[in-house]
C-alpha positions in Angstrom: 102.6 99.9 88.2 98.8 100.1 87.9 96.9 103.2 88.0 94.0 104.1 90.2 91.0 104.4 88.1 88.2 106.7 88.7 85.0 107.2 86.9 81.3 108.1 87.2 79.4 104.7 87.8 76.4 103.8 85.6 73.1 103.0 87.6 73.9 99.1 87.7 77.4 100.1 89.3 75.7 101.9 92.4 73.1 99.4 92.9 76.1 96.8 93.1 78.1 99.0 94.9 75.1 99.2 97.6 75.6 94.9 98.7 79.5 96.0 100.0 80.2 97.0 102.9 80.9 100.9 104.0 83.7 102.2 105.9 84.1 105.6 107.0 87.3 107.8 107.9 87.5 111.4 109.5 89.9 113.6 108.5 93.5 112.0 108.7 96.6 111.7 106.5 97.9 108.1 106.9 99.7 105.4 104.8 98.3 102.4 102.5 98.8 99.3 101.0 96.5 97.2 98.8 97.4 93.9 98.8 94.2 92.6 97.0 92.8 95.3 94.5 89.6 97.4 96.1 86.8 98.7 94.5 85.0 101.2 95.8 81.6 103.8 95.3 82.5 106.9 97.7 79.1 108.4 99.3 80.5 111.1 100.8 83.6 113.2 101.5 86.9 114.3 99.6 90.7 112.5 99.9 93.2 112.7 98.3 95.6 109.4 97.5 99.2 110.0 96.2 100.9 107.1 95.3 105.0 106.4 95.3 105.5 106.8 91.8 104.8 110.5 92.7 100.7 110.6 91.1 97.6 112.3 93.0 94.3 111.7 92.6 91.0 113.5 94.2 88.6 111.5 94.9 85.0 112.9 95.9 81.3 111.8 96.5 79.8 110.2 93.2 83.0 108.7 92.3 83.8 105.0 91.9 87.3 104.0 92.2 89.5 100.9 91.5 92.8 101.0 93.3 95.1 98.2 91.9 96.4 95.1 93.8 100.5 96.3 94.8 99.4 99.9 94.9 101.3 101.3 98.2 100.2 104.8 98.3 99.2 108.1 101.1 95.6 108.8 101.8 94.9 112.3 103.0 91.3 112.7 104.3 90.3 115.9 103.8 86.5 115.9 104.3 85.4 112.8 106.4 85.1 110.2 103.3 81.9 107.8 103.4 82.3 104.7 100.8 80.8 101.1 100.4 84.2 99.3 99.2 84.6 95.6 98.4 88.2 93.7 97.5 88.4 91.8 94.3 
């Protein structure tokens, strides 16, 4: 299974990241499961995504994030997350 990829963007990633579109989440714990792959540049907040292989990753403000197409996983919104996403 794919991993979930996180990195610090370069400039030209957040000024693509800016055309997608943003979704927002308050706090909540709640299941997921990508059936395209998602990319997206988190603005705000903390979460944390374990997936069923048993791996957790933080995610926080400033990151961006690929999560791979199959990936069922747990999302677990700890500060209300802020991110412009797109799937492709």
């Amino acid at each position: 299974m794919a991993k979930i990829e996180v990195k610090k963007p370069t400039k030209e990633e957040i000024e693509e990241a800016k055309n997608w579109g943003i979704w927002e989440k308050e706090p909540s714990e709640f299941d997921w499961y990508y059936d395209t792959p998602e990319s997206c540049y988190i603005l705000e907040g903390e979460v944390t995504v374990k997936t069923e292989d048993g791996d957790e990753v933080t995610i926080k403000a400033g990151d961006l994030v690929h999560f791979p197409q199959g990936l069922k996983c747990v999302w677990n919104v700890k500060k209300k997350i802020r991110k412009h996403f797109t799937f492709k």
